[in-house]
C-alpha positions in Angstrom: -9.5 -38.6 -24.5 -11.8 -35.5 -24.0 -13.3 -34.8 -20.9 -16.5 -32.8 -20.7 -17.1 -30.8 -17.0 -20.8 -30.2 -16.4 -20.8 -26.7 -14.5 -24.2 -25.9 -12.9 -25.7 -22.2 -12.9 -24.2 -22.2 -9.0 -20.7 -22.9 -10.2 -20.7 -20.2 -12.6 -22.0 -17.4 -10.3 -19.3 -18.4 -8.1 -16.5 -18.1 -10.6 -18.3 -14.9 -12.0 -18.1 -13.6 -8.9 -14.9 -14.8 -7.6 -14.0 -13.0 -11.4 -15.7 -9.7 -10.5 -13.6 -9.9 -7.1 -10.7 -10.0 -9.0 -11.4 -7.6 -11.3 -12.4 -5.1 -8.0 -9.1 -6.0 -6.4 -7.0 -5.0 -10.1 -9.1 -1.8 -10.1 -7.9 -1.1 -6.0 -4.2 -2.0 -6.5 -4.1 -0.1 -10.0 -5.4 2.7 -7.8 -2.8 2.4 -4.8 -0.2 1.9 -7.4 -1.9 5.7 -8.6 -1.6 6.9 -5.2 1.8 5.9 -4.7 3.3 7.5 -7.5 2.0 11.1 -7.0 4.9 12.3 -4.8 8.2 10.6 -3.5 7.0 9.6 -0.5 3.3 8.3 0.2 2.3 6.8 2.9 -0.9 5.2 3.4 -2.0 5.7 7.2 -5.2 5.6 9.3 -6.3 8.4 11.4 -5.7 6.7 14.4 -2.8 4.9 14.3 0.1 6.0 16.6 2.9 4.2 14.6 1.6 5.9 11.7 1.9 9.1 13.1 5.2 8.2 14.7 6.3 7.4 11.0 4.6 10.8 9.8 7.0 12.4 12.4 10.1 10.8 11.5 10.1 12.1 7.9 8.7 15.5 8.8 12.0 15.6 10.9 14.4 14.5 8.0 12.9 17.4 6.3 10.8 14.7 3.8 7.7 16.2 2.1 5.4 13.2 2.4 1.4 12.4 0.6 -0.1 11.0 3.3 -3.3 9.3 2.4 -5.6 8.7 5.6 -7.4 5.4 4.5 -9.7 5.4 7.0 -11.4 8.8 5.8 -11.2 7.5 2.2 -14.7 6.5 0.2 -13.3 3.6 -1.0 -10.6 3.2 2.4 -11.8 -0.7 2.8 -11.0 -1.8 -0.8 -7.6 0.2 -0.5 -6.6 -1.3 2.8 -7.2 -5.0 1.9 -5.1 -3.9 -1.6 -2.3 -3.3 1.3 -3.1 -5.8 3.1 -2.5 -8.4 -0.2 0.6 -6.4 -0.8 2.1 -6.0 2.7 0.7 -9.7 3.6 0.2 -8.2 6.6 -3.4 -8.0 8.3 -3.1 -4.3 9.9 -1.3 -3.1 6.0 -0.7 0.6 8.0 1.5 2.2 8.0 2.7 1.9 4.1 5.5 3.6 3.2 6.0 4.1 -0.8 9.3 5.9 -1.5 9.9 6.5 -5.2 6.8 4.5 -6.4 8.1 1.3 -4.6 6.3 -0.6 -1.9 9.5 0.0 1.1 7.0 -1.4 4.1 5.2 -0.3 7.1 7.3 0.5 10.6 9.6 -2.3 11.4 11.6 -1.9 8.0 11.1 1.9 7.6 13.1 2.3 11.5 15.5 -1.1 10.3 16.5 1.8 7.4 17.4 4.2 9.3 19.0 2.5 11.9 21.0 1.7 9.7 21.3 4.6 7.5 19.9 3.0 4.1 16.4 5.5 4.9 18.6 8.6 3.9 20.1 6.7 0.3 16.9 5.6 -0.6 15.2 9.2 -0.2 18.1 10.9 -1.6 17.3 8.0 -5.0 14.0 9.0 -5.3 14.7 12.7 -4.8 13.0 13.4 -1.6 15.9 15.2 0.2 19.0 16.3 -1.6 21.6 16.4 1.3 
C-alpha cells in the first residue's frame, strides 16, 4: 500500500523554515562549541548578572585564567544565548561554565564542585591550575 501526502506551498514554507531554524541553531551551537574550546575555562556571562560575576570571582580567586564571553555585548548574543539555553535546558542559560571544552553548568553545580572539592580535580584535568 502506498500512501501519497499532498503538501500545500504553506506546509513547505513551514518545514523550510522550521529547516532554516535548524540549520541557524547548528551554525550557533557549532559556534559556542568554538568558543568554548579556546581556553580551559570559558564562561559565557551577561554584563549584568551578579551570579556571573560571583562565578568570575570565584575562579579569579583559585588563581583560574578564564575567557569570559559577555553575551549580552555580542552581535549575534541572542542566537548564542538560546544555543545555551537548548544546552543548559535552562531559560536564564548564564552563567555557563565550560572547563576543558565540556559543558560543567551554570552556578548551582559550579559551587556543588567545590563544596565538595571535585572544582579543583576537574581544573587541574583540563590544565587550568597545576597545584
Amino acid at each position: 500500500m502506498v500512501f501519497a501526502a499532498v503538501v500545500s506551498e504553506e506546509d513547505l514554507s513551514c518545514v523550510e523554515l522550521e529547516l532554516h531554524k535548524d540549520t541557524q541553531f547548528c551554525q550557533e551551537m557549532e559556534r559556542v562549541n568554538n568558543l568554548a574550546s579556546e581556553s580551559a575555562v570559558v564562561i559565557f556571562s551577561k554584563s549584568s548578572c551578579c551570579m556571573c560575576h560571583a562565578i568570575e570571582r570565584l575562579f579569579s580567586e583559585l588563581g583560574v585564567k578564564t575567557v569570559v564571553h559577555e553575551i549580552d555585548e555580542m552581535a549575534n548574543g541572542k542566537e548564542i544565548e538560546k544555543a545555551l539555553s537548548r544546552l543548559t535546558g535552562r531559560s536564564k542559560p548564564v552563567p555557563a561554565v565550560f572547563i576543558g571544552g565540556r559543558l560543567i553548568g551554570s552556578t548551582d553545580e559550579i559551587m556543588s564542585l567545590h563544596l565538595g572539592g571535585d572544582l579543583i580535580t576537574l581544573l587541574r584535568d583540563a590544565g587550568a591550575i597545576w597545584l
